[in-house]
Short mmCIF file of the C-alpha atoms (twelve columns), coordinates in Angstrom:
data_MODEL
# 
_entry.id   MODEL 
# 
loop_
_atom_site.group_PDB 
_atom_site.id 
_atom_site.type_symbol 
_atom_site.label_atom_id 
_atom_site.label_alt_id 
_atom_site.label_comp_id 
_atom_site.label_asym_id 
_atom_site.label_seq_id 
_atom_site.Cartn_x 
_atom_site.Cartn_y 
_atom_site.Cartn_z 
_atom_site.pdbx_PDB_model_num 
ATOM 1   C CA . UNK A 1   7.654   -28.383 2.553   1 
ATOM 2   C CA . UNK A 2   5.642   -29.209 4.999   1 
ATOM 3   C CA . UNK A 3   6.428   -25.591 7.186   1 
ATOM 4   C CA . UNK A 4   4.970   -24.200 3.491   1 
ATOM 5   C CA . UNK A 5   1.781   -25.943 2.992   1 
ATOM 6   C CA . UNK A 6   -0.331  -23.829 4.764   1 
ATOM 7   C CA . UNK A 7   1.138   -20.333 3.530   1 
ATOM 8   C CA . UNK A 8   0.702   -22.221 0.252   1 
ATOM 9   C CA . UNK A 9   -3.120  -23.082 0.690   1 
ATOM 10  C CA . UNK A 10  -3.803  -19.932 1.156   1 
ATOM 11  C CA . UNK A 11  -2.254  -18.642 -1.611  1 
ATOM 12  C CA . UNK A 12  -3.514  -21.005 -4.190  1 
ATOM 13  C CA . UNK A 13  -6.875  -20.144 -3.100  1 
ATOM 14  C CA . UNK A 14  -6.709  -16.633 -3.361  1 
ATOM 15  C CA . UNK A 15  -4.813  -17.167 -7.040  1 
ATOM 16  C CA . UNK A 16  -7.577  -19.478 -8.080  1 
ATOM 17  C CA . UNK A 17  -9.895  -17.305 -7.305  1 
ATOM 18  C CA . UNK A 18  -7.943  -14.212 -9.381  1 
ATOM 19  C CA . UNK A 19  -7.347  -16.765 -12.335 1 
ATOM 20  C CA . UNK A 20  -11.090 -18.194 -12.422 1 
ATOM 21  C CA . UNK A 21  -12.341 -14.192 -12.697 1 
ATOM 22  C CA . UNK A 22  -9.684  -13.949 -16.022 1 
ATOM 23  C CA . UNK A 23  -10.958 -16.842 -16.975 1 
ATOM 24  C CA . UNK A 24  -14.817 -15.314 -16.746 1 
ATOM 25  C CA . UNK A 25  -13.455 -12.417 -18.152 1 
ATOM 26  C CA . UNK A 26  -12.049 -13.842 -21.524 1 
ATOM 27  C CA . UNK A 27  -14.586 -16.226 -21.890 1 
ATOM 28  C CA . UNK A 28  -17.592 -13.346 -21.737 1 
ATOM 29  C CA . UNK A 29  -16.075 -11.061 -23.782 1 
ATOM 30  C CA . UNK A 30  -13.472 -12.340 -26.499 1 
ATOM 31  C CA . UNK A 31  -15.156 -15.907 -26.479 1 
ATOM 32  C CA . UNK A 32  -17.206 -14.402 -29.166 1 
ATOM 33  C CA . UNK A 33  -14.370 -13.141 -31.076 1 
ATOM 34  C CA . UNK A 34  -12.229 -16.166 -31.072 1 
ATOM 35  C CA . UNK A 35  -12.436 -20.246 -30.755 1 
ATOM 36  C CA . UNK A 36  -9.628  -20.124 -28.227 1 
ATOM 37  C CA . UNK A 37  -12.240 -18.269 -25.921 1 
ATOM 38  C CA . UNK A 38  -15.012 -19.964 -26.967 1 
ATOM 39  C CA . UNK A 39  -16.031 -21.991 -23.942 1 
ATOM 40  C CA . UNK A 40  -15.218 -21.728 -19.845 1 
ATOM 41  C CA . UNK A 41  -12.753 -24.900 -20.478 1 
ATOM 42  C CA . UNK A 42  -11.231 -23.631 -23.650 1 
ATOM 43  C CA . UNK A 43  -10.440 -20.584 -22.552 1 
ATOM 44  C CA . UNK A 44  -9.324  -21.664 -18.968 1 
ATOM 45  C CA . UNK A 45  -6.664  -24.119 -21.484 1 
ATOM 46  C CA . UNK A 46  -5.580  -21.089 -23.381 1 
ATOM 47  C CA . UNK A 47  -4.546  -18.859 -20.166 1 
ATOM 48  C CA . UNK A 48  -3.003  -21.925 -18.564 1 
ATOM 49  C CA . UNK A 49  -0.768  -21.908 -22.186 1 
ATOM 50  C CA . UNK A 50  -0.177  -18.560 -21.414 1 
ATOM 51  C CA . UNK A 51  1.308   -18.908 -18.276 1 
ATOM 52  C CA . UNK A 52  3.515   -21.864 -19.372 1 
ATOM 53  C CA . UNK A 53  4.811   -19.821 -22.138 1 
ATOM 54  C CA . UNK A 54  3.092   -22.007 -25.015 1 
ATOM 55  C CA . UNK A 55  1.177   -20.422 -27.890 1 
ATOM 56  C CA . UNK A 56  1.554   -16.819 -27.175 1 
ATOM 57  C CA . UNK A 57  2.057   -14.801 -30.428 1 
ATOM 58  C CA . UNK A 58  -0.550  -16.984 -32.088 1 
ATOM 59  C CA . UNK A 59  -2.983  -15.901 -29.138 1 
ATOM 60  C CA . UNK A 60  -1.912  -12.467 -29.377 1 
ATOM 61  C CA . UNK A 61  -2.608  -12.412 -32.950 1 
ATOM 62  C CA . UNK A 62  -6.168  -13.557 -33.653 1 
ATOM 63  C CA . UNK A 63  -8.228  -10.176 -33.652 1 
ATOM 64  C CA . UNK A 64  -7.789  -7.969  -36.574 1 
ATOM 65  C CA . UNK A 65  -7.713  -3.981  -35.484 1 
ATOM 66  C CA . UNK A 66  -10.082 -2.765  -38.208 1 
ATOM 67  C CA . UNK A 67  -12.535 -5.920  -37.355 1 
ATOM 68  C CA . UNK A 68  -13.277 -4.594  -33.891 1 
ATOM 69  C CA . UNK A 69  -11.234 -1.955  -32.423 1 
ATOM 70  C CA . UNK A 70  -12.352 -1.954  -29.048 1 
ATOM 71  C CA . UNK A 71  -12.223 -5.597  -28.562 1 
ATOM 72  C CA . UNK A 72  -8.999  -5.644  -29.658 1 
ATOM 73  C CA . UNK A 73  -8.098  -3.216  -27.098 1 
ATOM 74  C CA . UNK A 74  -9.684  -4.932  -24.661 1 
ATOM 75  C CA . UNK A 75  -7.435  -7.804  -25.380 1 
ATOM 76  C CA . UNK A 76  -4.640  -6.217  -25.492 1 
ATOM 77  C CA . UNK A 77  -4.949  -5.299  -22.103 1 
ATOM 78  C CA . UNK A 78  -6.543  -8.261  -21.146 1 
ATOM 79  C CA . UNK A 79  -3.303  -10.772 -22.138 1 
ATOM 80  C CA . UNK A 80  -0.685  -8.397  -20.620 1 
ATOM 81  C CA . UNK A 81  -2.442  -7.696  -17.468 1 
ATOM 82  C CA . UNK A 82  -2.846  -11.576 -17.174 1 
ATOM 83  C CA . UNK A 83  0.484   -12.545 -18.514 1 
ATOM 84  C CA . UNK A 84  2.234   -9.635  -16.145 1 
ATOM 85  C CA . UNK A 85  0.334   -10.899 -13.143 1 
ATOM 86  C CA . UNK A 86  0.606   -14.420 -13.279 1 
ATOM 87  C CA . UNK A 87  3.901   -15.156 -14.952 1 
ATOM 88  C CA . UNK A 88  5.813   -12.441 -13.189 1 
ATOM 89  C CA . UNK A 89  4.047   -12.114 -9.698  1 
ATOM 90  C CA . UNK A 90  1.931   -15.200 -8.963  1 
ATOM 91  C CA . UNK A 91  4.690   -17.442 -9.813  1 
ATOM 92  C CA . UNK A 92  7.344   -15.517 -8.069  1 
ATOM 93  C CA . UNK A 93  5.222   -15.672 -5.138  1 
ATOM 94  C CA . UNK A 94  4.806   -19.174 -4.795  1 
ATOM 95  C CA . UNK A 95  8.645   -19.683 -5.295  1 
ATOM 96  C CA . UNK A 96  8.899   -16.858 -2.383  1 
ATOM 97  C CA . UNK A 97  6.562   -18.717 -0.063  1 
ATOM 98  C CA . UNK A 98  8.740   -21.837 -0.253  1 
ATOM 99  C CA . UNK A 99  11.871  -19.823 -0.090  1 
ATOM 100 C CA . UNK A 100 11.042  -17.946 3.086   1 
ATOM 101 C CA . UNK A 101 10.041  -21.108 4.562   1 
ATOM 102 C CA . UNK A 102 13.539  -22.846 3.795   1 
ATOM 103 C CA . UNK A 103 15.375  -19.584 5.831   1 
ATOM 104 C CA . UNK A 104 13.299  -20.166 8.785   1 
ATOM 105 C CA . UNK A 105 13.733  -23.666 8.990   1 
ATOM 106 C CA . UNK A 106 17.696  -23.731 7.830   1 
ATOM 107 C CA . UNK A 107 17.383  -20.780 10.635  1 
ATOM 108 C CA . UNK A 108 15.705  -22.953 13.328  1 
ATOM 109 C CA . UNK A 109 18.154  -25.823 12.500  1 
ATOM 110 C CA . UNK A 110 21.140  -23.621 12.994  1 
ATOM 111 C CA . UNK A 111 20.221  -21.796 16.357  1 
ATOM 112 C CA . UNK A 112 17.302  -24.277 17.723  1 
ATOM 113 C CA . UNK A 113 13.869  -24.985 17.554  1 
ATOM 114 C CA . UNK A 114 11.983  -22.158 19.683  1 
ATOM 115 C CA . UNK A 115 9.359   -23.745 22.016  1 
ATOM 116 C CA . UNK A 116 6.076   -24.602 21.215  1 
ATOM 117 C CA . UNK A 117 3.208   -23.786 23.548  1 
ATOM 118 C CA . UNK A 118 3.476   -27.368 25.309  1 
ATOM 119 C CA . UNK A 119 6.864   -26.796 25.764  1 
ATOM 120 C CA . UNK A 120 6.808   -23.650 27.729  1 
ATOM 121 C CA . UNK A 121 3.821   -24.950 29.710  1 
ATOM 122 C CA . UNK A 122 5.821   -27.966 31.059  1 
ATOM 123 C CA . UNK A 123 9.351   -25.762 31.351  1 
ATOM 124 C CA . UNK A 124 7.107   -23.216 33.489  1 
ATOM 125 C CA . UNK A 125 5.257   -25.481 35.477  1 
ATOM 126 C CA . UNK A 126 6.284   -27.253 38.678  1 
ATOM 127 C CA . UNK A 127 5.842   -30.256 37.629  1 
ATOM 128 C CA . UNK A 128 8.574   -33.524 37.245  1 
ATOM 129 C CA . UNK A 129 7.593   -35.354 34.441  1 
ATOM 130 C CA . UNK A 130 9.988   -37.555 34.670  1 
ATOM 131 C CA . UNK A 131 9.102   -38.873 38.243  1 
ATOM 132 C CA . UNK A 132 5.086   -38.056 37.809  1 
ATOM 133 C CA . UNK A 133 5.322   -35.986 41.131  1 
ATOM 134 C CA . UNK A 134 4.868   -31.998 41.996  1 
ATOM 135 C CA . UNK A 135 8.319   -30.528 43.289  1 
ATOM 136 C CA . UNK A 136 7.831   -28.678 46.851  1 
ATOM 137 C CA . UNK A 137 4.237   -29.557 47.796  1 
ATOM 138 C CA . UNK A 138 2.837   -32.599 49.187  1 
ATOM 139 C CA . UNK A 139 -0.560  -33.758 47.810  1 
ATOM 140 C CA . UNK A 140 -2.093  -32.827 51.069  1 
ATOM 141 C CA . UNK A 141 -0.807  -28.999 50.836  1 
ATOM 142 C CA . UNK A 142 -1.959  -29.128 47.064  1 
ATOM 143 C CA . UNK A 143 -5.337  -30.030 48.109  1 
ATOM 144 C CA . UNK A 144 -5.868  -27.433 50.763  1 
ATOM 145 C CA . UNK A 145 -4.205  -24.717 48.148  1 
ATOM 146 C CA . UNK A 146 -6.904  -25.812 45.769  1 
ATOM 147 C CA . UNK A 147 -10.063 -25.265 48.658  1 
ATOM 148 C CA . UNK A 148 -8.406  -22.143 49.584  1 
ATOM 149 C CA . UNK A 149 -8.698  -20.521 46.220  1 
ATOM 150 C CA . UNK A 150 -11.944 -21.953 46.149  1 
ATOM 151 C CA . UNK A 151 -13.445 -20.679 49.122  1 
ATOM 152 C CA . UNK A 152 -11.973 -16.834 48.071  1 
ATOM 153 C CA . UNK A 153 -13.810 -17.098 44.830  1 
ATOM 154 C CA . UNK A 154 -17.116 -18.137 46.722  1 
ATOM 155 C CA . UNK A 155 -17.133 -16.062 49.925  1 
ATOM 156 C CA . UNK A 156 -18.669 -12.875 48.960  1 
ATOM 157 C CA . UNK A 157 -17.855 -11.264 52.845  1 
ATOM 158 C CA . UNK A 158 -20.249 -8.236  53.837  1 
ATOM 159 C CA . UNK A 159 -22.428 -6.947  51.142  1 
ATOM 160 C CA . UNK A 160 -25.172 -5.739  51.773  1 
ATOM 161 C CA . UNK A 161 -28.106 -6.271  49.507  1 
ATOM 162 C CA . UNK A 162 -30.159 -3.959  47.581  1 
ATOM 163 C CA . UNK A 163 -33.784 -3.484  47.439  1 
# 
């Protein structure tokens, strides 16, 4: 779980976000229609229902055609595009961030952990860890390498200056 968290964060943001606007957009327009759209927290209950499976012909059902025939319309298309978007793709999302995250971890577990940037600093360096001391150069020849490089960076040679 923890490999998923971050995937995870981000995608709970960006389906907060998506559920919030259906939330706006139920509450603006059928909240005047309807008690279950009523207010921003009653309508925000209803749509949760509706993703948990709870209450749905009853929601379905509370418009009359010949009452309002565009606003039923509008609701009609409202519910399925939420229902269609949340229960089938926002939840099989989530489930698919989690899932990919088990496979690269069973993955990792199986064939090795590759290296993390620390890792492949030490492996690359020249360093003993172990012993605390530099393979091959004395701390003398160390120091002059270091001045060398040093000077080159600072010694500008013959330019000539321009006026």
């Amino acid at each position: 779980m923890k490999g998923a968290v971050p995937n995870l964060c981000r995608f709970m943001v960006c389906a907060a976000l998506l559920y919030i606007g259906f939330v706006f957009a139920g509450w603006s327009v059928l909240g005047p229609h309807h008690s279950k759209f009523a207010s921003f927290m009653s309508t925000s209950e209803c749509l949760f229902s509706l993703i948990n499976g709870d209450d749905m012909y009853a929601t379905f059902d509370f418009i009359a055609f010949p009452e309002s025939p565009s606003v039923w319309v509008y609701s009609r298309v409202y519910l399925y595009t939420f229902i269609g978007l949340f229960i089938y793709l926002v939840l099989s999302l989530f489930i698919s961030i989690i899932m990919d995250t088990y496979e690269v971890v069973k993955i990792c577990y199986n064939h090795g952990f590759p290296q993390s940037r620390l890792e492949y600093f030490f492996s690359s360096a020249d360093f003993d860890s172990p012993s605390g001391l530099c393979s091959g150069k004395s701390s003398l020849e160390g120091l002059c390498s270091i001045i060398r490089r040093a000077w080159k960076f600072s010694y500008h040679g013959d330019y000539e200056e321009l006026r």
